[in-house]
C-alpha positions, 0 to 999 in steps of 0.5 A, spaced: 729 329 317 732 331 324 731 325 327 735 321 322 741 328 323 741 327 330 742 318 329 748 320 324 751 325 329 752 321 334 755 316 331 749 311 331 750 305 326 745 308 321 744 299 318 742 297 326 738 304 327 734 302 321 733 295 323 731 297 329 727 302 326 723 296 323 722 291 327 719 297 332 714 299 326 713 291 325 709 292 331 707 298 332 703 298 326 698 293 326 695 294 333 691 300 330 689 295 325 687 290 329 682 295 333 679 298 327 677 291 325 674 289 331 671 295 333 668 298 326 666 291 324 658 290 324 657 284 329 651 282 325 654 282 318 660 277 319 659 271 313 652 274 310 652 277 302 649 284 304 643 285 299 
């Protein structure tokens, strides 16, 4: 909560610091994702039913 404090005290206008705010995690989040999916799945198993 002290960040979103801090943005309303300097007189950020709090749409654009949201906006902003998503657009920055729109990208952010799925480059972890992508690296666990690259680097957790098994090379062998791609297309095979697992028995």
């Amino acid at each position: 909560m002290v960040p979103a404090f801090i943005v309303v005290a300097l007189g950020v206008d709090v749409t654009q610091a949201l906006v902003v705010n998503q657009v920055i995690l729109s990208f952010a989040l799925p480059i972890p994702m992508v690296a666990l999916v690259l680097f957790h799945a098994p090379s062998g198993h791609h297309g095979r039913i697992r028995q």
